[in-house]
N, C-alpha and C positions, 0 to 999 in steps of 0.2 A: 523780320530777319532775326531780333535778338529770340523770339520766343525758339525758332529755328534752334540756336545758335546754344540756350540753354536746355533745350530738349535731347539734343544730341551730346553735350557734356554730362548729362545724369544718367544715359546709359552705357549701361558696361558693355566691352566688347573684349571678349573672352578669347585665347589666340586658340584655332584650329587644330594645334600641335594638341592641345589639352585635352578635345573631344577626340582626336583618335586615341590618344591612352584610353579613355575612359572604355572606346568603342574593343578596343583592343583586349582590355579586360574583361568586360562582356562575354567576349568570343573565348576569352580563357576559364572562364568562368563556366560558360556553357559546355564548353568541352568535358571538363571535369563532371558535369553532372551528367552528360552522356556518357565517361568514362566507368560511373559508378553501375550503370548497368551491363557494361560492356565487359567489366573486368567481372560482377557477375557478385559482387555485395549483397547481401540479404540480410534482413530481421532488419531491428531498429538500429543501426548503425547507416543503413543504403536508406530509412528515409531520415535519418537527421542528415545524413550531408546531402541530400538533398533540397531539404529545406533550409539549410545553412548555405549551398550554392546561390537558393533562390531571393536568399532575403537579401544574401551580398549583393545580386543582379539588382535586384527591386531597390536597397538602398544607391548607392551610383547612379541610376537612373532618376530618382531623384535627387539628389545633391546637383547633379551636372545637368542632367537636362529636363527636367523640371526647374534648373537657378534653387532650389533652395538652399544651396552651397552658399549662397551670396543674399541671403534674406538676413535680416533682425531676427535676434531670439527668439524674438515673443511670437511672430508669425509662425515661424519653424514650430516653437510649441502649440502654439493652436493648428496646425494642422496634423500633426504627428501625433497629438498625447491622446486623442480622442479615440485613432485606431488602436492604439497600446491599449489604453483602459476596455476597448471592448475584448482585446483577446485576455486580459487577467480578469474579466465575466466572464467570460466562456469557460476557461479553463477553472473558475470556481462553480461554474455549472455544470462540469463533466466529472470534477471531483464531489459533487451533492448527489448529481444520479447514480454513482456508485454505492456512495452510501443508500440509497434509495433502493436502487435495488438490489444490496444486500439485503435491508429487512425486509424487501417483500419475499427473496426467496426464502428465509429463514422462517415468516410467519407462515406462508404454505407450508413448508417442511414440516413443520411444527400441527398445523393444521390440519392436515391429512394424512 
């Protein structure tokens, strides 16, 4: 009964009113990135708020209902810093192939 009694005092219970905001934003959130095609945005402006709509959805979704709203730091950083560090690879490997294939087309230019 006590193991009962202590098991149920160390989980949190989060009130409902909390997950319909979150759900609620969500829905507002999504609207806005159906808005950006519907209003008819283009170039790079229609996909950064896009990708800005989606990271706010993807963030919320985990804070609230993944709980990592309510985790220790150091968990939060070991989950979270690993996918950061792969997108600043990627984006210094999208900036190297640029340079890359700048001198290949400069070396053919040059070459032929």
């Amino acid at each position: 009964m006590s193991d009962a009694t202590a098991h149920a005092d160390t989980q949190q219970h989060h009130p409902v009113k909390l997950y319909l905001a979150v759900w609620g934003w969500l829905f507002v959130l999504s609207a806005c990135s159906y808005m950006v095609d519907y209003v008819g945005v283009q170039g790079l402006l229609r996909w950064g708020l896009i990708i800005l709509f989606m990271l706010l959805k993807a963030g919320l979704i985990v804070a609230f209902f993944m709980h990592m709203a309510w985790e220790r730091l150091t968990l939060i950083y070991a989950i979270l810093l690993p996918p950061l560090l792969i997108l600043v690879f990627v984006a210094i490997m999208v900036a190297e192939s640029n340079y890359t294939l700048l001198t290949r087309v400069m070396n053919y230019a040059m070459g032929s």
